[in-house]
One Martini backbone bead per residue (centre of mass of N, CA, C, O) as a GRO file, in nm:
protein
  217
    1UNK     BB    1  -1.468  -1.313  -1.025
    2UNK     BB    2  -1.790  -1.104  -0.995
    3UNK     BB    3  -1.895  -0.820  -1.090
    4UNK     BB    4  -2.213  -0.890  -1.192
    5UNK     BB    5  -2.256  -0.941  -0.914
    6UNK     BB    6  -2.476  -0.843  -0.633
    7UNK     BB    7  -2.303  -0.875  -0.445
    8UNK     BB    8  -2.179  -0.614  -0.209
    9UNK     BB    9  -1.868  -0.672  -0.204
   10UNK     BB   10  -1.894  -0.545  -0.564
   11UNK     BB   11  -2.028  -0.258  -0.433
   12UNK     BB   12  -1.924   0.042  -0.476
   13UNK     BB   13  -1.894   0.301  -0.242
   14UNK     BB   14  -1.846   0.614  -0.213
   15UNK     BB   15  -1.520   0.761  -0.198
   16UNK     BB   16  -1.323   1.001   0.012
   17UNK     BB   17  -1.009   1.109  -0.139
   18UNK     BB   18  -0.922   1.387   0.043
   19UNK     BB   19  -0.707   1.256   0.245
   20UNK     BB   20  -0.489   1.139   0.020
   21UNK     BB   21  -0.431   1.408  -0.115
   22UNK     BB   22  -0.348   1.559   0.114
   23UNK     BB   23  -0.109   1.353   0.144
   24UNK     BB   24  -0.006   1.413  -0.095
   25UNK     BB   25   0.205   1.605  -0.336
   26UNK     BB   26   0.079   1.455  -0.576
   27UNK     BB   27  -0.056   1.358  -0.902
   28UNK     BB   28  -0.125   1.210  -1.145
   29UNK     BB   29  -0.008   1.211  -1.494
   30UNK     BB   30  -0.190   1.198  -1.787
   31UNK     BB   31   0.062   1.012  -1.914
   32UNK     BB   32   0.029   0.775  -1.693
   33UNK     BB   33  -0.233   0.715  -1.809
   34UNK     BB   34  -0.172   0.683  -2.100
   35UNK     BB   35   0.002   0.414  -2.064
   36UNK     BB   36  -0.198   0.251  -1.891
   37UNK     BB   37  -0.434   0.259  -2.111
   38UNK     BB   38  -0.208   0.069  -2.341
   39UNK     BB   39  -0.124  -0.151  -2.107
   40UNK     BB   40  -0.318  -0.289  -1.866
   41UNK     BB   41  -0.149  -0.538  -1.822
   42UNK     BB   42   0.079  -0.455  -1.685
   43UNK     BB   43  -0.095  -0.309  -1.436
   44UNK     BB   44  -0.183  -0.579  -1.345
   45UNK     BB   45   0.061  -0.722  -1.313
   46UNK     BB   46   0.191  -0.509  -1.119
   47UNK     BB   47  -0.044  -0.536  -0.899
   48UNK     BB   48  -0.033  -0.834  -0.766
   49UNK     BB   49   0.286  -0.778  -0.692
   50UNK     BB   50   0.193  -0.573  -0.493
   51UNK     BB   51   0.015  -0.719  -0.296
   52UNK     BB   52   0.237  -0.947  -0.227
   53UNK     BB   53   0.452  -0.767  -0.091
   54UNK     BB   54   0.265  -0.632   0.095
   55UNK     BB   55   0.199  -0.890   0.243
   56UNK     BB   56   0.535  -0.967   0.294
   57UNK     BB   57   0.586  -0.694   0.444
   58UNK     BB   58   0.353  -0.760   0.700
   59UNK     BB   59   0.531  -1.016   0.791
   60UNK     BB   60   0.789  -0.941   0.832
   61UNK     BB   61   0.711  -0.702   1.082
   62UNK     BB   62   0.579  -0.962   1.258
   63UNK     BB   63   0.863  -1.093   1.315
   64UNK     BB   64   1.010  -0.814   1.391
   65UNK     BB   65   0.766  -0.718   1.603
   66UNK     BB   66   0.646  -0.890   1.821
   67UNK     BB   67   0.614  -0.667   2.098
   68UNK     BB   68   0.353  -0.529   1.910
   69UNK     BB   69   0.039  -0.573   1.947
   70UNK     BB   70  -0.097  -0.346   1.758
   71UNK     BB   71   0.062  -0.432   1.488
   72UNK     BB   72  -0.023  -0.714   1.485
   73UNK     BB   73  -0.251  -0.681   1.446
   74UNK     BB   74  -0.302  -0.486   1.172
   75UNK     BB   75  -0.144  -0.670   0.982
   76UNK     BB   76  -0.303  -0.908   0.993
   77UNK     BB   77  -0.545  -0.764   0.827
   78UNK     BB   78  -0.384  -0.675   0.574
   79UNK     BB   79  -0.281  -0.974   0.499
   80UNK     BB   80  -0.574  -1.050   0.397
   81UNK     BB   81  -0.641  -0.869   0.227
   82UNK     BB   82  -0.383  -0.850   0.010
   83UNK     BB   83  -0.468  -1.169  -0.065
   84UNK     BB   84  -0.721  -1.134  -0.146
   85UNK     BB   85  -0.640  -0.890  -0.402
   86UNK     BB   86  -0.470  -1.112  -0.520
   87UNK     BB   87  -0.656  -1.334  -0.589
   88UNK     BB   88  -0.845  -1.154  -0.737
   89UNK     BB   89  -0.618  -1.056  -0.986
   90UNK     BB   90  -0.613  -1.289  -1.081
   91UNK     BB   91  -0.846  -1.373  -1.161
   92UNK     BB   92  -0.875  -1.090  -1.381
   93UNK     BB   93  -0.686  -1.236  -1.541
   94UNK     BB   94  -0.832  -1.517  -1.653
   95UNK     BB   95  -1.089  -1.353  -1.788
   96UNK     BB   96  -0.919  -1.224  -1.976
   97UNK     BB   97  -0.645  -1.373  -2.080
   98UNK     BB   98  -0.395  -1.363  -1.873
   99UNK     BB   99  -0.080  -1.407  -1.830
  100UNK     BB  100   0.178  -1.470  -1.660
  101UNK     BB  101   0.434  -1.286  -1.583
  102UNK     BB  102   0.757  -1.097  -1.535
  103UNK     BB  103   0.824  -0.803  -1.393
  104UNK     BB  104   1.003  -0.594  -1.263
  105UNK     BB  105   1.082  -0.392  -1.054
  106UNK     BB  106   1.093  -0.061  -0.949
  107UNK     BB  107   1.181   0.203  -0.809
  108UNK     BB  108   0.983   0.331  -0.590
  109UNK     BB  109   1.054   0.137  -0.313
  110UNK     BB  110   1.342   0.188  -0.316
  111UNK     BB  111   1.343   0.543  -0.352
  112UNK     BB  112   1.270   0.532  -0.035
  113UNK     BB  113   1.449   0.309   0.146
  114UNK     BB  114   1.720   0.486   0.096
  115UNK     BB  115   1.567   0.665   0.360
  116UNK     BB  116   1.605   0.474   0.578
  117UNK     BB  117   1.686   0.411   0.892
  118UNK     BB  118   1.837   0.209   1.078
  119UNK     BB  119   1.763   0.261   1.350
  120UNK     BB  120   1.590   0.221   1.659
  121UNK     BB  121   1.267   0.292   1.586
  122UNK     BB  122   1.294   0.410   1.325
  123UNK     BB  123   1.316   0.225   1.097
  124UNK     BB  124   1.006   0.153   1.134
  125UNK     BB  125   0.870   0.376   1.116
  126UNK     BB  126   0.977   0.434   0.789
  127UNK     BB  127   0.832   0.186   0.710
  128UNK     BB  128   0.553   0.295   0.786
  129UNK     BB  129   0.539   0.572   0.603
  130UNK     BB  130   0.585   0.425   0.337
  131UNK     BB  131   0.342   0.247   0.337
  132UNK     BB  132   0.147   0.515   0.357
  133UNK     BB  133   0.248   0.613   0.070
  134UNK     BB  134   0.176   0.359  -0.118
  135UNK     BB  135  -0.137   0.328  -0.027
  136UNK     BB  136  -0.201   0.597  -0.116
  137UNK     BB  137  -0.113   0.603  -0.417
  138UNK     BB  138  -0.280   0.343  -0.478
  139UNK     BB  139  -0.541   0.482  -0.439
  140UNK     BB  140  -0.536   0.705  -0.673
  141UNK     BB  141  -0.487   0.520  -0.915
  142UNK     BB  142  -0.761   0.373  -0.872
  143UNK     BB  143  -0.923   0.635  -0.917
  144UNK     BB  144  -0.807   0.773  -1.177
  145UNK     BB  145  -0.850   0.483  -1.331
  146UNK     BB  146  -1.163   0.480  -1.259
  147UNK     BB  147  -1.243   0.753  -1.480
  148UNK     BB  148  -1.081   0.635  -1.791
  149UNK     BB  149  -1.164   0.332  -1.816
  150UNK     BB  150  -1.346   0.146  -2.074
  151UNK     BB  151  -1.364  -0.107  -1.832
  152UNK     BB  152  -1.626  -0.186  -1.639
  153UNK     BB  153  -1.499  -0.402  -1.443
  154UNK     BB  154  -1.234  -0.273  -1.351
  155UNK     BB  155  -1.327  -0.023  -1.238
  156UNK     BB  156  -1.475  -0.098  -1.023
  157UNK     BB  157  -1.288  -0.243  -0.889
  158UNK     BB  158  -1.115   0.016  -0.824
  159UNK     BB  159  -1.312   0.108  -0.653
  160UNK     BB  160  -1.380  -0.130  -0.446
  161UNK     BB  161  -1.045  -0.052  -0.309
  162UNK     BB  162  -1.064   0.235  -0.216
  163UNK     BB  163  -1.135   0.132   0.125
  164UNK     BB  164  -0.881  -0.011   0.198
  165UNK     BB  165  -0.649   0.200   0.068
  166UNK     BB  166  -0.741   0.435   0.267
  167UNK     BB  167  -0.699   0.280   0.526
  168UNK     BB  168  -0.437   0.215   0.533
  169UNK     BB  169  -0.259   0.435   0.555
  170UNK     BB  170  -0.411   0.519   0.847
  171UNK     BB  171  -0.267   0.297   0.976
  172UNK     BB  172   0.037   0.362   0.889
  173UNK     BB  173   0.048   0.589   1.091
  174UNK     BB  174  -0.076   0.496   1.351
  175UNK     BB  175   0.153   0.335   1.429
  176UNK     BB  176   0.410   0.532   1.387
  177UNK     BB  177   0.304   0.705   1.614
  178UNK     BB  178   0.280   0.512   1.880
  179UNK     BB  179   0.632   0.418   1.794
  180UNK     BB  180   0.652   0.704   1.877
  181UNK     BB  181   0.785   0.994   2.104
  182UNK     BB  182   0.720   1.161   1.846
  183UNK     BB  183   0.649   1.351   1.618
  184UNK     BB  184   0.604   1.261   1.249
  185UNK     BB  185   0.573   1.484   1.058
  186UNK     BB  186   0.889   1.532   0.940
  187UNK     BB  187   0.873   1.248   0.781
  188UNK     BB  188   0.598   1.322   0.654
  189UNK     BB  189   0.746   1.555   0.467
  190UNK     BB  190   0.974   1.400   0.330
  191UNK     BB  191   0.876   1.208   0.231
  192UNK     BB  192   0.663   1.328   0.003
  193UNK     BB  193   0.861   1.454  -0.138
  194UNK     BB  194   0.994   1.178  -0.256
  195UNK     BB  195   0.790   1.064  -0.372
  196UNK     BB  196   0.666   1.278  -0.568
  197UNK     BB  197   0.968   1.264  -0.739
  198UNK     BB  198   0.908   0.996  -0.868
  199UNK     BB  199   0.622   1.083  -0.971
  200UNK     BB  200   0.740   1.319  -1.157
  201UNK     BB  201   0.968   1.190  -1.295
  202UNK     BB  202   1.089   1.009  -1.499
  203UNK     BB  203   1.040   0.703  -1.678
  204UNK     BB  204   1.091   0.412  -1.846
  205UNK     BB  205   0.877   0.254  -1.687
  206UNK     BB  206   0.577   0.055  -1.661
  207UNK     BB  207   0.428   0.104  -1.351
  208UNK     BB  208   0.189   0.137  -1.066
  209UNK     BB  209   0.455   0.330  -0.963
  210UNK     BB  210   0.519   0.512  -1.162
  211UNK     BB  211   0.622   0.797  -1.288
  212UNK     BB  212   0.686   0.926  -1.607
  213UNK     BB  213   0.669   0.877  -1.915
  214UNK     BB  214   0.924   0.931  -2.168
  215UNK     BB  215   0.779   0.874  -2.428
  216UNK     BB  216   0.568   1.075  -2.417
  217UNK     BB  217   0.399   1.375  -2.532
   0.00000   0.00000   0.00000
């Protein structure tokens, strides 16, 4: 990957993520930034592995709602950028001389899934609000931390990805909403209450959506 090529889909143009921040319930917090930007490899493949699942989380969705022809179109086109953007950081991984590691996920989307309803199409709608909510913090952490890091090729990169996690948010929103028969506002104001809340709490691992570093002073 070459950001410092001129073709245009590396020019990233100013996107406007007023719309991330009023739907998401707090910002990122210095401390995270901090921790952040003193570990940037663990950021960076922990990146990777949030693509890969992004992409396999709207496969396994593909699978198993096939009756939902706007669902399926939909997924289909995230599940190509997400692996493109898989692609990508894997190059900017090779660039940098970084090895792949392994390292667990976090608490983050355990943390929001173990709040889905079990029965139908609710289980859907709730998979699918989480996902919504996924995509705005990717969104937001993109911006962050392109405000911040002293990488003028990687701030880019982040800023180039926020066009397009930008729309994923609010793709899953209005699917959300298709396949509800009343308004999801409510529910995605419980989802709100409980991701600001992983955001906001310590937590021990410094991953792409964790929360407030303990180590931090």
């Amino acid at each position: 990957m070459d950001l410092d090529n001129d073709n245009s889909v590396y020019q990233p143009k100013p996107i406007d993520i007023t719309p991330v921040l009023a739907f998401l319930g707090c910002t990122t917090s210095d401390k995270w930034l901090k921790a952040a930007m003193a570990d940037l490899s663990t950021i960076i493949q922990d990146h990777a592995n949030c693509e890969k699942k992004a992409a396999g989380t709207a496969m396994n969705l593909i699978f198993r709602y096939m009756s939902h022809t706007e669902l399926q179109l939909k997924l289909a086109q995230l599940i190509r950028e997400e692996m493109l953007h898989y692609e990508q950081v894997m190059g900017l991984m090779a660039e940098r001389g970084q090895a792949w590691q392994h390292i667990a996920a976090g608490r983050y989307a355990a943390g929001m899934l173990k709040h889905k309803r079990t029965y139908e199409p609710q289980a859907m709608i709730d998979t699918l609000i989480i996902g919504a909510f996924i995509e705005a913090r990717s969104c937001e952490r993109f911006w962050a931390l392109s405000q911040v890091i002293e990488d003028e090729r990687l701030a880019k990169y982040y800023r180039y990805l926020l066009k397009s996690e930008s729309r994923h948010f609010e793709d899953y929103l209005a699917l959300a909403q298709s396949i509800s028969d009343e308004p999801i506002d409510a529910r995605v104001a419980f989802f709100r209450q409980v991701e600001a809340q992983l955001i906001n709490e310590p937590d021990d691992e410094l991953r792409f959506h964790s929360g407030v570093p303990s180590w931090v002073a």
